[in-house]
Each structure stands twice: as C-alpha cells, then as structure tokens.
C-alpha positions in Angstrom: 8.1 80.7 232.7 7.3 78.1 234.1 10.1 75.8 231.5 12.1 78.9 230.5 12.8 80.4 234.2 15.6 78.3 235.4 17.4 78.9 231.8 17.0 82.4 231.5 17.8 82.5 235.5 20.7 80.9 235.2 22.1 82.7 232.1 21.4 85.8 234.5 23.3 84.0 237.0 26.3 83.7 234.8 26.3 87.0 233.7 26.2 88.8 236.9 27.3 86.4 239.2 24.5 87.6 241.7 21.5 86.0 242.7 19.8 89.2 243.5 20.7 91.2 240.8 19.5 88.2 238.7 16.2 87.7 240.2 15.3 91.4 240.4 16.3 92.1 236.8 13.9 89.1 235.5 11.0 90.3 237.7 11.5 93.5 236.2 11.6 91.6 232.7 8.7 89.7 233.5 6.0 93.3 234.2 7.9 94.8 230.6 6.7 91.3 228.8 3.2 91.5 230.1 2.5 95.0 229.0 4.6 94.9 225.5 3.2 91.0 224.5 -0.2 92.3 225.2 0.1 94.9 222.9 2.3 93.4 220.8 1.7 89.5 220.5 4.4 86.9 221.7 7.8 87.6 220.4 9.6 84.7 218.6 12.1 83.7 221.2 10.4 84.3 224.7 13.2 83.3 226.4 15.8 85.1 224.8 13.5 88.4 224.6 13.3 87.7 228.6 17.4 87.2 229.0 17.9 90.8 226.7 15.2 92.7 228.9 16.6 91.5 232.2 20.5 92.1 230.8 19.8 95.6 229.8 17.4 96.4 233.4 21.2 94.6 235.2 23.0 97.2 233.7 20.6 99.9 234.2 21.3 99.7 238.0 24.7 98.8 238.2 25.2 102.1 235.9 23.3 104.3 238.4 25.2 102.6 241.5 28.8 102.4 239.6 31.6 104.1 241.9 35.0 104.2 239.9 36.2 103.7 236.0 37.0 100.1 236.8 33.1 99.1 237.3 32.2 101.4 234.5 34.5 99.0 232.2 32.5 95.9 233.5 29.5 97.5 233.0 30.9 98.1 229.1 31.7 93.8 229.1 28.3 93.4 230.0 26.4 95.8 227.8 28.8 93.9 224.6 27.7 90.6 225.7 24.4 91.4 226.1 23.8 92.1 222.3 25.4 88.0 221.4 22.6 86.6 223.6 19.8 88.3 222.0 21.1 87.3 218.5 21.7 83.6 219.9 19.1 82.8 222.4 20.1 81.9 226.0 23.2 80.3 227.3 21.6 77.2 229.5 23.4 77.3 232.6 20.9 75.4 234.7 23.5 72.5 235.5 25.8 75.2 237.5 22.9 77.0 239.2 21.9 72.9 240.4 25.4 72.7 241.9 25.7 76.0 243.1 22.1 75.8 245.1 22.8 72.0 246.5 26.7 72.9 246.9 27.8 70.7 250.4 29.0 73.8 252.2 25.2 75.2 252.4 22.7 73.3 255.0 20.5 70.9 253.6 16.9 73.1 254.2 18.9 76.3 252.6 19.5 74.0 249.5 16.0 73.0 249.6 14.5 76.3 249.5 17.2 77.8 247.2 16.9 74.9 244.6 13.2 75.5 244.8 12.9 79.3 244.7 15.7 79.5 241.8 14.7 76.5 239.5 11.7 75.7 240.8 9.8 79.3 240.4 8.1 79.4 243.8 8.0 82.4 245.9 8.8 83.0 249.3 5.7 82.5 250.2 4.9 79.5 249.0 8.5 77.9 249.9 7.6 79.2 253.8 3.8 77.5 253.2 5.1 74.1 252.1 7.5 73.8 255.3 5.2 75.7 257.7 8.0 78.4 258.1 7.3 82.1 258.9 7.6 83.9 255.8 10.3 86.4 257.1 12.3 83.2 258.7 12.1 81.6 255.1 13.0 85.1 253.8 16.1 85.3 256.1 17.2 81.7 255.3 17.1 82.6 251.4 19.5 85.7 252.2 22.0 83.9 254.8 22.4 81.1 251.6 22.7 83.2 248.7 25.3 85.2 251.4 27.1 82.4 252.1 27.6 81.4 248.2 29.3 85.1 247.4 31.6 85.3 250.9 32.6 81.8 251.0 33.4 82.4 247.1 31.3 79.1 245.9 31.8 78.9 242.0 29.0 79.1 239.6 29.6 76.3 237.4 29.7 72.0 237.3 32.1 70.1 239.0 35.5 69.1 237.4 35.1 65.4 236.3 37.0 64.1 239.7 34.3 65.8 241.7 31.4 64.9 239.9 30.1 62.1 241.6 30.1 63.3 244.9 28.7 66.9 244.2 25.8 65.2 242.3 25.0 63.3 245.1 24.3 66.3 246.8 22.0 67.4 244.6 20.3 64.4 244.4 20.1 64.2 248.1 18.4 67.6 247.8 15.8 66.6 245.4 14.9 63.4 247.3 14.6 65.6 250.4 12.4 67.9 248.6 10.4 64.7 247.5 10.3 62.9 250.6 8.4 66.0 252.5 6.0 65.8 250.3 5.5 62.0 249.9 5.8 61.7 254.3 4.6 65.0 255.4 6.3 66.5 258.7 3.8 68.4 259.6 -0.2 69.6 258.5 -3.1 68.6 258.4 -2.8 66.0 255.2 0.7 63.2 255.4 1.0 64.1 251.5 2.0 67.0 250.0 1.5 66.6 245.7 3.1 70.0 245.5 6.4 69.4 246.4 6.1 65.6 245.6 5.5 67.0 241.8 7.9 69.5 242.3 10.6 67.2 243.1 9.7 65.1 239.8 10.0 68.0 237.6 13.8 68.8 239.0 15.0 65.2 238.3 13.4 65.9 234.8 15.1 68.6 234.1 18.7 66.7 235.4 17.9 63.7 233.4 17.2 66.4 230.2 20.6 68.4 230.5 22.6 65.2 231.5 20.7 61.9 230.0 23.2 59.1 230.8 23.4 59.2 234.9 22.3 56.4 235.9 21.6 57.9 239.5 19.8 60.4 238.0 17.4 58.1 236.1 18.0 56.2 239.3 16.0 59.4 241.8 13.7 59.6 239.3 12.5 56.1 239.0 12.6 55.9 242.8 9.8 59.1 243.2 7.7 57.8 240.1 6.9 54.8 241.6 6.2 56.2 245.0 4.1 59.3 243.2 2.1 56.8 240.5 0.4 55.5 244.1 -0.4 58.5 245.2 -4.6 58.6 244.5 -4.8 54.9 246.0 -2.3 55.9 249.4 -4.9 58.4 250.3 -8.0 58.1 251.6 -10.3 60.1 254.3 -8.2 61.0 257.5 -4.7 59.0 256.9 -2.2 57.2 254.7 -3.7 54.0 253.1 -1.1 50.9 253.7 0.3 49.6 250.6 -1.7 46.0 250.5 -5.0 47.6 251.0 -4.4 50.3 248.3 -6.7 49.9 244.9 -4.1 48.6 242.8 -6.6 50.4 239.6 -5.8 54.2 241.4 -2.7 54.1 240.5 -1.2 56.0 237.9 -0.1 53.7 235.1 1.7 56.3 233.2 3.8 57.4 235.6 4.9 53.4 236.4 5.9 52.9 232.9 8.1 55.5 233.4 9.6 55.0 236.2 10.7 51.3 234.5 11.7 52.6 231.3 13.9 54.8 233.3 15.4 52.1 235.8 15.6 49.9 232.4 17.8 52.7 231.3 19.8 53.1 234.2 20.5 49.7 234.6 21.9 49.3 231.3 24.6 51.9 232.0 26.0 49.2 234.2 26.8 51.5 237.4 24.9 50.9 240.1 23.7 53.1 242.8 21.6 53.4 245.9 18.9 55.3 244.2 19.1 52.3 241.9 18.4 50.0 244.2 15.7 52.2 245.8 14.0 51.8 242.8 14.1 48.8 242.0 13.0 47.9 245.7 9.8 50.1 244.6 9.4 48.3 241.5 8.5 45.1 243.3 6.3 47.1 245.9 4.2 48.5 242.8 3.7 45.3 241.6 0.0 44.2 242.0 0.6 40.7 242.4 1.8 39.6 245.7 5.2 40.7 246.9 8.3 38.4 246.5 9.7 39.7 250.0 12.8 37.1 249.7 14.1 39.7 246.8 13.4 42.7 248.3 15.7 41.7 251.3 18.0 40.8 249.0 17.8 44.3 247.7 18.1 45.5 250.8 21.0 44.0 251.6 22.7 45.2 248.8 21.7 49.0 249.5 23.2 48.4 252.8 26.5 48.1 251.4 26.4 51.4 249.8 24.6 53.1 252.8 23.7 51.2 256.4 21.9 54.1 257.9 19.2 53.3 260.6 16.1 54.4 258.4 17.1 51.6 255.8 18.1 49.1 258.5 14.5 49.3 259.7 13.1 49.0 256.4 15.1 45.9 255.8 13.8 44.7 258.9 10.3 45.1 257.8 11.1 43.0 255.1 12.5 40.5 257.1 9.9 40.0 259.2 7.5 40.0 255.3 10.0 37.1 254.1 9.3 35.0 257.1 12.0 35.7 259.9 9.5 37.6 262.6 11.7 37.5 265.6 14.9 37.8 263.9 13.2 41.3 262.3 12.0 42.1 266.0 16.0 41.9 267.6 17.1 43.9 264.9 14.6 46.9 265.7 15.8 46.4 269.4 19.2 47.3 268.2 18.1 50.0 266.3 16.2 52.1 269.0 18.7 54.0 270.3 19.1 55.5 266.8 15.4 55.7 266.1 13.9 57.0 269.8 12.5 60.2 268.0 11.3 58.9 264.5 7.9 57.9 264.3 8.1 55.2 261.7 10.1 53.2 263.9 7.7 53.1 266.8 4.9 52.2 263.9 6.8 49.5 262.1 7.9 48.1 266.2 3.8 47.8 267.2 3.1 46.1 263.8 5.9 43.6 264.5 4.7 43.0 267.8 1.0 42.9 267.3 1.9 40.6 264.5 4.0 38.5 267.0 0.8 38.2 269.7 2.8 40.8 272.1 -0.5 42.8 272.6 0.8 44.7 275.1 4.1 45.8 274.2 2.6 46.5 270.8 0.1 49.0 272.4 3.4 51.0 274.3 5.2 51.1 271.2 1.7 52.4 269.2 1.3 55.2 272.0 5.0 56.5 271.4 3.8 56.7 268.0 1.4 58.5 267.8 2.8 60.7 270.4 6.0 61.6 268.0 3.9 61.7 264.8 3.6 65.5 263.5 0.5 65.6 261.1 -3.6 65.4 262.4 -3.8 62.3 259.5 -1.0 60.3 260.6 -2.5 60.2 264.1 -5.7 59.8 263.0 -4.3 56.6 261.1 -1.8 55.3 263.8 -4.7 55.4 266.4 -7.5 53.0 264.0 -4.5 51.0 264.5 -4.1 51.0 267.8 -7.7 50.5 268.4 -7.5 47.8 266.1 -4.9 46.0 267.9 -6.4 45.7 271.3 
C-alpha cells in the first residue's frame, strides 16, 4: 500500500468524485484483502484486486442510500465501469489528485495535510502528531478542505497546458513546505523531523515518476536531497550541528549523487527555476572542500530575480558577509528587520554577524531575541552554547 495507495486512491477519486466515499471504500477493501490473501495467497494484480473491491463496496452504499431513478442509472455507469478496471488494472490518476490536494484556492496547511493523508498514506493521527495539532482540529481541517473542493466545484484533473506552470508551483510549494517542517522543525523536542523530511522526498519521486522532464520538479527534489544526505552529520546531542563542523563522512553519499544527477538533468532541459537555483546553491554547500562563497552570491542573486522574499534576502546576506563584505551583509539585515521581527533565523544569523564583527554586545541582544522566538527545546539548547560562547 504503501506504492499502490495513491494509484488505486486516485482511480477511486475519478470514479466517484468523492474523497470520502473513496477513502472509506478502500479501507473497507483493505480488511476484505487481509482476510481473503491470508487464506488465499496474494492475487496477481494487488492493485487492481484493491480498485475492484473498493468499486463494488462504492456502489454497495450509494445503492442502499440511492433516492430517485436518476442515481440508480449512475449507480448502473459505475457498476459497467467497474468490470474494465478489473480486466485492465488501475487508471493512474495520481497527477490530478496532486493538483486537486495543492489546488491555490485551499490554505497552504489544508494542502499539506490533504497531500499527505491522500498520497502520502498517513492517518489522522499521525498528520495531527507531526504538526502538534489536536487530532479532532486536524480531523476538522481534513473535512473543511475536502468540503471546500466539492462546493467551490475544484476539478479533479491536471491543468490545461496554459495553466500548468503556475498550478505546479503550487504543488511544489506544498511539498517543500512539507519538507521544510521536517528539515527546521517548528516546534518539539528534536529541530528535525526524518518523517516528513522522507516523506516529502517520496512525493517529489512520485512527480518526477508520472512527469520526468520538469525541470522544477527534478529541481525540488535535488534541493531536499542535498539537505536530507546531511541529515546524520547536522544532528548531534541537544541541537542542530552548523554546516562547517558537520563530519563531512556522515553524510549520505547516495542520496548526493542523486540529487546531482537530478540537477544535471534539470539543467539540461534548459529552463531555469528557483528550485534550480536552490539546488544548485546546496550543491556547493555539500561540497566538502571549502566553500567558494563568491558563487553562491552569485546564485543568490540570480534566485532574487525570480523571488526577493526576506527569508532569501537574508540568506544572501549570510553569504555576503562569507564572501568577504561583513558590514555591507550587516546594513542589509538592518533593512530587513521589519520583515523578519518574528523569525528566529534572522535574530541567529544578526548575532553571528555581529559577534563576527567584535559588537559583543549587540550580538548578545540580538542572541536573547533568539532564543526567545525559537520554538523547539534543541534549537534553544543550541542558540544558548552560542550565546555563552560569545560572551
């Protein structure tokens, strides 16, 4: 289930154009399959045995809840469909259940959890442990999306060729957010969490399957290999391990040759992208030998071009201040902390900058607001050896 759910899920999804009726029927596919492939051995398409089960379990309960003649004739539609699928295998429909989960008109946390309970597999449960929601909140949020997909009358299917590009940015955007809560975790005891960080890899996987020549999609998925291949060495004890003190023999090899075969790839298409440049930025931080900062600022300033929020402006600035240009780095975070008065790695990068610049004091102030803002017991652990450090 676990490479078969989103395909069978979204064949459901296609049929019945109901994400409850979908999900129910499988579950209910799912108990028959463990009692008749005990006693009977695996069948010899899984899948499709799955798709036929939860078809025929659909149109059991519409049957019992049908009101007039007209839903009875839908209900005959269905049952004629149902016997192609089993003869065929499963209709993969994944690529319009992506878009219909990450659609722009749904809030980006709804998308999140959706993407993630639909494609992903995990429960309710485990969606509302990963963001430290109450289960019944998480529950709620679930309902209010799928609710908002059938009354707002959001299609199930992949954008028209004109709309493409924008909509898949949406889904990448979701992915990414998925990954980055796990990679800089908001809240917990640990700053990581591998859960979602892995789970994040596995959707960009399944993009890059159905649809192998985006270059943005090869792009997202270079990007969170290189940050994941790092993942043993960036952890250590009570905090995050800083990227030139990391044991460059922790990290993950296999994972870095992928993530370069893939921005290879994606550079070869010859379209650009922010993700792009993300990952190739990443590339030159997961190199072992020492840093060449001048073309990561370079980098930088080309990702600004496609998008100059304040979270990569203050990256940039980092790397100005790395390539040589200390107090020109420390105006441009002054010009960035009205944007940046609530997020932590602003206040961090500001007390490095400083410390680095022999303003002890101001570096202490800006240390204290950051630790105060941070959200997770290691990153204040880490922030305060800092801080200590500095004095």
């Amino acid at each position: 289930m676990r490479e078969d759910r989103g395909r069978v899920l979204s064949s459901l999804m296609a049929k019945f154009r109901n994400f409850d009726q979908a999900e129910e029927a499988l579950q209910e596919a799912l108990a028959s399959a463990f009692t008749h492939w005990t006693r009977n051995g695996l069948p010899s398409n899984p899948a499709a045995w799955l798709h036929t089960a939860a078809s025929r379990k659909a149109i059991d309960r519409l049957r019992k809840a049908r009101r007039d003649e007209g839903l009875s004739q839908d209900i005959g539609l269905l049952s004629q469909g149902d016997v192609a699928s089993e003869s065929h295998g499963v209709t993969d429909q994944r690529l319009s259940l992506i878009f219909t989960c990450c659609h722009p008109a749904l809030e980006p946390k709804s998308s999140i959890a959706l993407t993630l309970r639909t494609l992903g597999g995990l429960t309710t449960t485990e969606i509302a442990n990963a963001f430290l929601d109450a289960e019944t909140t998480l529950g709620q949020r679930l309902c209010r999306a799928k609710a908002k997909i059938a009354q707002a009358g959001i299609p199930f299917r992949v954008p028209e060729p004109q709309d493409w590009d924008e909509r898949l940015n949406s889904v990448l955007k979701v992915i990414y957010l998925i990954f980055n809560e796990g990679y800089c975790a908001s809240s917990g005891a640990t700053s990581v969490r591998v859960d979602l960080c892995e789970e994040a890899i596995y959707l960009a996987r399944m993009i890059e399957t159905l649809r192998p020549d985006e270059p943005e999609v090869l792009g997202v998925l270079a990007l969170m290999l290189f940050a994941h291949a790092r993942y043993r060495a960036r952890i250590a004890g009570a905090g995050v391990v800083p990227l030139e003190a990391q044991d460059h023999l922790l990290w993950d090899q296999g994972k870095l040759k992928e993530a370069e075969a893939c921005l290879d790839r994606a550079l070869t298409l010859g379209k650009t992208g922010p993700y792009q440049i993300q990952a190739a930025i990443m590339a030159l931080h997961s190199q072992a030998a020492a840093r060449d900062w001048g073309q990561i600022l370079m980098l930088y300033d080309a990702l600004i071009t496609f998008d100059a929020n304040p979270v990569i402006r203050l990256n940039r600035a980092v790397a100005l201040a790395e390539a040589g240009f200390l107090e020109l780095a420390l105006q441009e975070l002054t010009a960035l902390e009205g944007a940046l008065t609530m997020y932590q790695p602003y206040f961090a990068a500001k007390a490095d900058l400083l410390r680095k610049a022999g303003h002890e004091a101001a570096a202490q102030t800006a240390y204290a607001q950051a630790i105060g803002l941070a959200r997770n017991a290691a990153d204040v652990a880490w922030l305060q050896r800092q801080k200590s450090a500095a004095t």
